[in-house]
C-alpha atoms as one frame of an Amber mdcrd trajectory, in Angstrom:
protein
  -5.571  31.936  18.604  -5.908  29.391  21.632  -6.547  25.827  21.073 -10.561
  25.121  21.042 -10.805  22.437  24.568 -11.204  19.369  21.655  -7.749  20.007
  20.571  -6.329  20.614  23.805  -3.255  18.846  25.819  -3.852  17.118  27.757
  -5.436  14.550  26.916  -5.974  14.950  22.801  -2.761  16.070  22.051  -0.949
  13.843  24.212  -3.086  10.406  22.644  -2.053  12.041  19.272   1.816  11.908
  20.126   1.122   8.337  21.799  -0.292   7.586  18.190   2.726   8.174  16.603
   5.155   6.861  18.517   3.148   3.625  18.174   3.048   4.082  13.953   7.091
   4.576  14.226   8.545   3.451  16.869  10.741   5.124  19.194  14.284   6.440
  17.314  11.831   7.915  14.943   9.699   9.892  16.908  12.321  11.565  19.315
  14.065  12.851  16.443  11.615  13.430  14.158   7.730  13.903  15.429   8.901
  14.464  19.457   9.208  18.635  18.217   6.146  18.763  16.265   3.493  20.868
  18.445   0.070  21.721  18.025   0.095  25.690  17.522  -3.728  26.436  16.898
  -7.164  25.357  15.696  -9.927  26.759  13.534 -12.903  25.069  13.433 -12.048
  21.489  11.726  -8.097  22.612  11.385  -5.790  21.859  13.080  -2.223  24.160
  12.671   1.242  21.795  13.616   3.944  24.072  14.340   7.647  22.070  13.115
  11.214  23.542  13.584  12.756  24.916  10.162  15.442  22.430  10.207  12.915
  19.624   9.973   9.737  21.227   7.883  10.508  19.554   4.644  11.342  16.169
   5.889   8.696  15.627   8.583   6.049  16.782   5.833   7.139  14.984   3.036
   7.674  11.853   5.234   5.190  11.849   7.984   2.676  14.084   6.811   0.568
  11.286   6.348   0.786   9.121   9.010   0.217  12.665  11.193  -2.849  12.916
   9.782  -4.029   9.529  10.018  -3.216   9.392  13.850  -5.059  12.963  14.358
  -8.489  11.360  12.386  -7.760   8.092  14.986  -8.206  10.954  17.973 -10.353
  13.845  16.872 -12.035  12.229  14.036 -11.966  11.899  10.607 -13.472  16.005
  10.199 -10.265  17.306  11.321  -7.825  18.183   8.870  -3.908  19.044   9.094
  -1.437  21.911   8.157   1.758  22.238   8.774   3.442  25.652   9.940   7.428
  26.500  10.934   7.789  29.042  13.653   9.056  31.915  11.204   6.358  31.533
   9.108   3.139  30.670  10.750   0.219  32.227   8.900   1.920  30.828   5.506
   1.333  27.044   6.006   1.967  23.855   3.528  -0.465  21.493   3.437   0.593
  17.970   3.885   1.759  15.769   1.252  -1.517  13.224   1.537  -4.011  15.911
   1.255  -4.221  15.445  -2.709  -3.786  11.698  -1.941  -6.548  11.086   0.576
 -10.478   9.429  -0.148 -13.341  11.326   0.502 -13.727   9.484   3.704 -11.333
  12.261   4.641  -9.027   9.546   6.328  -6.046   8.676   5.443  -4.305   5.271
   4.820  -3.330   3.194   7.562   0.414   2.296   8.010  -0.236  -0.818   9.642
  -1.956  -1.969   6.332   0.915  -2.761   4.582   1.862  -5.911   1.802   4.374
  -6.879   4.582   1.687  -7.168   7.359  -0.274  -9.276   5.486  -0.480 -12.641
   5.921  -0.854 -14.781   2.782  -2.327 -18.376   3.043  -3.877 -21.271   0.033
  -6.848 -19.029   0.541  -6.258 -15.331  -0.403  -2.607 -16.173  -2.650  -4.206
 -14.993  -5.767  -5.290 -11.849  -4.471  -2.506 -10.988  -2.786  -0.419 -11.576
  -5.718  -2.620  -9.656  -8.106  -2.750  -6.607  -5.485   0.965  -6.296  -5.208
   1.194  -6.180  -9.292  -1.535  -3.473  -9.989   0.836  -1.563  -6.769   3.901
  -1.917  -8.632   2.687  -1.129 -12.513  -0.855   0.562 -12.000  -2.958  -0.174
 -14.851  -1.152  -2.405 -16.429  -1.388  -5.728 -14.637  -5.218  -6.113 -14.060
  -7.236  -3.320 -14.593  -9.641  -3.316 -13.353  -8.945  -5.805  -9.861 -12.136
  -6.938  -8.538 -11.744  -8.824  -4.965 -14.454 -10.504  -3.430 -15.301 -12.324
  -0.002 -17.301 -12.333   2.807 -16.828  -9.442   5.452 -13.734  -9.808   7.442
 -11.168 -11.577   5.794  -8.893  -8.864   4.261 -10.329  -7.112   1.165  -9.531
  -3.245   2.854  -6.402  -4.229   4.418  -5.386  -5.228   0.479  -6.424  -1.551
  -0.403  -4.590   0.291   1.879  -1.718  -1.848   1.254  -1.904  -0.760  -2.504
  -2.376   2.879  -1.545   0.804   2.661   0.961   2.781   1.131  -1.726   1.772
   3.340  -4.713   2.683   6.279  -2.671   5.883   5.192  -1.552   7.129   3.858
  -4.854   5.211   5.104  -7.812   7.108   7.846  -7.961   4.180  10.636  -7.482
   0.812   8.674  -8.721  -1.907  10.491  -7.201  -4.210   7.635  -5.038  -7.792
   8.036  -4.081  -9.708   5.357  -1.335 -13.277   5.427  -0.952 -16.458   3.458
  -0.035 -19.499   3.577  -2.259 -21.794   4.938   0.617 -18.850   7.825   0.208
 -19.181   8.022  -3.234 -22.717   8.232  -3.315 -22.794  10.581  -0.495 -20.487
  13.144  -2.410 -22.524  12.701  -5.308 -25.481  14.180  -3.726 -23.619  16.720
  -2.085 -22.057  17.784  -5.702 -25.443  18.166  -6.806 -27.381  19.950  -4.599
 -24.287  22.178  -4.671 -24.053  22.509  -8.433 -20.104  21.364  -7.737 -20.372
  18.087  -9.953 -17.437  19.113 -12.428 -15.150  19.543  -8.911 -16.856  16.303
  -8.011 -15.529  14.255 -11.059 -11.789  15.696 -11.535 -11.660  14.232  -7.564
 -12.113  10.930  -8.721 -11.348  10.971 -12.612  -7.983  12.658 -12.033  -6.920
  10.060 -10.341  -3.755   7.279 -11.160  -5.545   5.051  -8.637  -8.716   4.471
  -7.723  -9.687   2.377  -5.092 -13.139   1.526  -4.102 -14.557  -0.782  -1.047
 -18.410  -2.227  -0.952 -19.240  -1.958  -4.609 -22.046  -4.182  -3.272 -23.927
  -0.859  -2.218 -24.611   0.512  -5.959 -27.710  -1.620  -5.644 -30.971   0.601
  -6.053 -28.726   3.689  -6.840 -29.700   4.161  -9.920 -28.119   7.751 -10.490
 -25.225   7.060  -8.513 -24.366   3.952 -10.603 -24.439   5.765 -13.610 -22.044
   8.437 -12.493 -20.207   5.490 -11.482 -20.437   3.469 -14.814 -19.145   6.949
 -16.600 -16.206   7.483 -13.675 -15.201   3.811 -14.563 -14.936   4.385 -17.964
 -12.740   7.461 -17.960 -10.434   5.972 -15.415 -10.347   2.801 -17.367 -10.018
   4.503 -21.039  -7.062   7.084 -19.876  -4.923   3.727 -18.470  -5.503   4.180
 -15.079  -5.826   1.280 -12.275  -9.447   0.895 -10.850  -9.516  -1.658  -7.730
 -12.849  -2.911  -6.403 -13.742  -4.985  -3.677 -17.466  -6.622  -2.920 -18.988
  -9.619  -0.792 -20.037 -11.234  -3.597 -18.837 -12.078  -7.166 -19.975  -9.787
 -10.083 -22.390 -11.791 -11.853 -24.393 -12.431  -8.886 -24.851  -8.694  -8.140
 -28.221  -9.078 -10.015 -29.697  -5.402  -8.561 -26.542  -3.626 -10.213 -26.719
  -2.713 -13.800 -25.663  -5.425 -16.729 -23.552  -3.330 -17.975 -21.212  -2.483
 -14.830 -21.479  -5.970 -14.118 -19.551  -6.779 -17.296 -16.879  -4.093 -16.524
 -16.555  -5.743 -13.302 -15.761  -9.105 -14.892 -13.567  -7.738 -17.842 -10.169
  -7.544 -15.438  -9.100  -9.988 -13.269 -11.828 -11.156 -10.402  -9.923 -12.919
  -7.234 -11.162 -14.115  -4.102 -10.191 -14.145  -0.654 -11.347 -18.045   1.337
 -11.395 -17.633   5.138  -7.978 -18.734   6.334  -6.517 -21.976   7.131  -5.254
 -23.056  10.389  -1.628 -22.035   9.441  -2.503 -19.328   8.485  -4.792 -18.514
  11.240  -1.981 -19.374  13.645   0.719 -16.887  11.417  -1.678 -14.173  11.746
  -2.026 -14.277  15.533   1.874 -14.605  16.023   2.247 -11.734  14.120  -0.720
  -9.657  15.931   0.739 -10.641  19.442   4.483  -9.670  18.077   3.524  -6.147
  16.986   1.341  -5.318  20.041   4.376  -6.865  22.296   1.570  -9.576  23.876
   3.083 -11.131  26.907   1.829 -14.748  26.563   2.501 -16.938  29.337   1.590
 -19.928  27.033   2.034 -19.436  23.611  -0.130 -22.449  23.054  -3.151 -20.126
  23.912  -2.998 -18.607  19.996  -2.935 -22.370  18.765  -6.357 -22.561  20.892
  -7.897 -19.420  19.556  -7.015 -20.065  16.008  -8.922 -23.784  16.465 -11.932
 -21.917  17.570 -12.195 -18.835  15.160 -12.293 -20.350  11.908 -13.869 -17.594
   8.723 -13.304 -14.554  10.119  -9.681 -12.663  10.141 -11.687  -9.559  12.129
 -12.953 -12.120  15.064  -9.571 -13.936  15.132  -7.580 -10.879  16.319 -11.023
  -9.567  17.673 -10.781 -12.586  20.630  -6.749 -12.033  20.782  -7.488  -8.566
  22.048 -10.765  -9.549  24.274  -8.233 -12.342  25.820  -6.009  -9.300  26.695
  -8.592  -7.187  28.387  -9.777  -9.925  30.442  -5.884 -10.336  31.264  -5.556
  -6.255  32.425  -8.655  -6.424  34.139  -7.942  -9.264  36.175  -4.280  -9.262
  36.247  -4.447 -13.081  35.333  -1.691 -14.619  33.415  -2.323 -15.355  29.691
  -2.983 -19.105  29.482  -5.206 -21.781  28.307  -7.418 -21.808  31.102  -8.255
 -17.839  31.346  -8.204 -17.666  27.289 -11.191 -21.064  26.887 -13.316 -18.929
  29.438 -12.697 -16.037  27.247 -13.607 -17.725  23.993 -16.612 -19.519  26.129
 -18.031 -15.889  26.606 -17.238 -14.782  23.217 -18.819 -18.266  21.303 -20.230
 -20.212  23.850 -20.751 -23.499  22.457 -24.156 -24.570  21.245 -25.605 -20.212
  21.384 -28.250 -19.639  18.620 -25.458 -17.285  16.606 -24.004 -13.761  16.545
 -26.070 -11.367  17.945 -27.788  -8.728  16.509 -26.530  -5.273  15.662 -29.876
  -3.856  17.739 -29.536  -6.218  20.375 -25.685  -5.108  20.893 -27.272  -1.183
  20.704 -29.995  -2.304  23.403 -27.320  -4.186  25.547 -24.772  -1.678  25.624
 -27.684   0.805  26.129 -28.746  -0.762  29.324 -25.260  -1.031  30.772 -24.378
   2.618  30.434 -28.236   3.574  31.664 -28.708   5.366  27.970 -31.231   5.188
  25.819 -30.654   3.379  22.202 -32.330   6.756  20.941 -29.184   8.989  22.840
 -26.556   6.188  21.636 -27.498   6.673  18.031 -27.933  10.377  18.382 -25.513
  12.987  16.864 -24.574  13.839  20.511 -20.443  14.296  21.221 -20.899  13.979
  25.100 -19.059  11.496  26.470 -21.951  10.345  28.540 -22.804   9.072  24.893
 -19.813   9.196  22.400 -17.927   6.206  24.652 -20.864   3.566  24.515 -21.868
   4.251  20.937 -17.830   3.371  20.462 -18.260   0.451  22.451 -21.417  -0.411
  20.928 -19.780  -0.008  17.245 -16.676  -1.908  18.553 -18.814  -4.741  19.447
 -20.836  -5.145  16.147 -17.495  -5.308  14.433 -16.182  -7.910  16.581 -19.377
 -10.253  17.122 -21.377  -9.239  13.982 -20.129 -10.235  10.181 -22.001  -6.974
   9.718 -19.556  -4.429   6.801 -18.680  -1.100   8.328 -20.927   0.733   6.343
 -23.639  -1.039   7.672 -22.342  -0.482  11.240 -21.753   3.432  10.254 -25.923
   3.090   9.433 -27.178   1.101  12.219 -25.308   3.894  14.403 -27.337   6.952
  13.108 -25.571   7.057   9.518 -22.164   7.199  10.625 -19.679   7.358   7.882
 -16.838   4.207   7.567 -14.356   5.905   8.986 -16.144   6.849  12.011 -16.693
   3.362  12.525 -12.758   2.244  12.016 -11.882   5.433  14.826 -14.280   4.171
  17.550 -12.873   0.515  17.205  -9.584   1.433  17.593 -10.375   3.889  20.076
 -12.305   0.705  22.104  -9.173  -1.573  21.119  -6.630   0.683  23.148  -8.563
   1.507  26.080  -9.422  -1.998  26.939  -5.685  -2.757  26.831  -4.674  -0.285
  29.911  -8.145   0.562  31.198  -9.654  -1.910  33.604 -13.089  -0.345  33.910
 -13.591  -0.610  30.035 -12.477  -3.820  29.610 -14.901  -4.630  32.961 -17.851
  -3.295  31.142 -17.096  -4.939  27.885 -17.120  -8.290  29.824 -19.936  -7.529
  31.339 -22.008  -6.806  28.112 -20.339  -9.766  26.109 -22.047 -12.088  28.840
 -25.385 -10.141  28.852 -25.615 -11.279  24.961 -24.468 -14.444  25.752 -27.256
 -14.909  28.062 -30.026 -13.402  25.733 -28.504 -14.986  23.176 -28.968 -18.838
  25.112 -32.543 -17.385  26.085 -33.287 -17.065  22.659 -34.518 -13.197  23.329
């Protein structure tokens, strides 16, 4: 069977490869992932051929992080099998697929206890995370972390899934978002599959769950929940839950998972310090191998962006699209106008998610109606990225909310189009010219007061 024209090379398969070279560097992908080739498609599957001599090792290894840079290109729908050339039509399914959330993504790499930075402000929760990885349900159980949107709460999941799978020795780990939950809920019901529905989530060692937040108003959902909770929690295993807010002022949310909320350990992440603001930018500019022709230029960002982790590297990376569009050097003096068109001084606040959608609209000669639409075209899919890209960047807006503003788009949609932004403006001039462009069109409506 050919490859169907989304799956084929270039460019789809070649951003794929460039994925994983960037998840593993160099001496890892030549002798490991450089063979791997895509063999065929059906529908949402996609078939990776691998050489005998490497089968076992690249799918027990890498199988994961090959699936999380194919959901990063095609989109979290698309799922992986792996094939050797002798024995094609009998494929293993990678190692993850037991492992992953219902998101259907799986976790990212880059999230890892090493890449996070730990300040005064989210200590406690760092520490706590690390000892639920290392002796699930035993440390705190369950882990409830709470703060505003931005400042690390998924990062500390993923870092708890990466670790559980590479060290605990088998533990079966399952991420997901409440609007997931809920929306797998009503799928199990109206498909009379509710028993599959709750060995998904009860069978699990680890359960980790973003936005609890969102079980307000569900009344049915939060009681599947409350009875998920308890079966996890009653068998030993480790539930993990992050909200904005703390537990007892989730007043819309039954009394009764409020108290199982509280009856673990509840930590909270504070925006960052300057130290660590400053860490955190060294780091980001080390991994992405910034070129910075004054390294003084981070110690001006991090004075600027103060509460919000997501901004801080969000105005690291704008600084470098304005420096590949231009071809200016990296200094104070290009980086203040940057951060002048990002937070002007004195504007009346972020803007909001519509008037990004309207903006970005205009620009691209769209209407909001076609940008929110279920439309793949490009003449669509690339602003609604952009658009989604920018809500996550200027908005404290979660990415559930984003994935709703944007026609009900699921979280993980939302994570793929801002890394899909994030990349292009790095080597593409024209993007990072239009993304200019519509940051100062805000800017101006937002001084207008429109």
């Amino acid at each position: 069977m050919s490859l169907p024209a989304q799956f084929e090379s270039p460019p789809a398969w070649h951003e794929i490869r460039a994925e994983l070279l960037r998840s593993v560097g160099p001496s890892i992908f030549d002798v490991w992932l450089a063979p791997v080739e895509a063999q065929q498609a059906d529908g949402d599957l996609l078939l990776l051929r691998v050489p005998p001599d490497k089968h076992s090792w690249v799918v027990g290894r890498y199988g994961r992080i090959i699936e999380t840079c194919v959901a990063e290109v095609l989109g979290p729908s698309v799922r992986v099998r792996f094939s050797t050339p002798a024995n094609a039509d009998n494929s293993a399914v990678g190692p993850s697929e037991s492992n992953r959330g219902d998101t259907g993504s799986s976790f990212k790499p880059r999230y890892s206890f090493d890449q996070f930075v730990i300040g005064d402000g989210n200590r406690l929760a760092h520490a706590a995370s690390l000892a639920v990885a290392e002796l699930p349900g035993q440390a705190y159980n369950p882990l409830f972390l709470y703060a505003p949107p931005g400042l690390g709460k998924t990062h500390l999941l993923h870092a708890i899934a990466n670790y559980v799978l590479e060290f605990g020795g088998g533990a079966t780990v399952r991420y997901t978002t409440v609007e997931s939950f809920t929306n797998h809920f009503i799928s199990a019901l109206s498909s009379r599959s509710l028993e599959h529905f709750k060995r998904t989530y009860r069978d699990a060692d680890v359960l980790l769950i973003d936005d609890v937040q969102f079980l307000a108003s569900k009344a049915k959902t939060g009681e599947e929940f409350f009875h998920t909770f308890n079966a996890l929690y009653e068998t030993g295993r480790q539930l993990v839950l992050t909200c904005d807010r703390l537990p007892h002022d989730l007043t819309t949310i039954e009394e009764r998972l409020r108290e199982r909320f509280e009856s673990g350990l509840v930590a909270d992440i504070k925006p960052p310090d300057l130290a660590t603001r400053l860490t955190i930018l060294h780091k980001r500019a080390a991994l992405d191998n910034i070129d910075l022709a004054d390294p003084a230029v981070l110690e001006l960002i991090a004075g600027r962006i103060t509460s919000n982790i997501r901004l801080l590297e969000g105005a690291l990376i704008r600084v470098v699209a304005f420096h590949s569009l231009t071809g200016r050097p990296i200094d104070l003096e290009l980086t203040g106008e940057v951060l002048d068109s990002l937070l002007p001084k004195g504007s009346a606040g972020p803007p909001s998610i519509q008037a990004i959608k309207q903006t970005v609209a205009s620009h691209f000669g769209i209407s909001v109606a076609a940008l929110v639409s279920p439309s793949r075209a490009v003449a669509n899919a690339w602003p609604r990225q952009v658009a989604m890209h920018l809500a996550r960047i200027l908005t404290d807006a979660s990415l559930p909310a984003i994935g709703r503003a944007f026609g009900g788009r699921s979280h993980a949609t939302v994570v793929h189009a801002c890394r899909r932004v994030a990349d292009q403006l790095a080597v593409d001039n024209q993007a990072a010219s239009a993304v200019v462009a519509i940051t100062a069109a805000l800017r101006d409506a937002n001084d207008r007061g429109d």
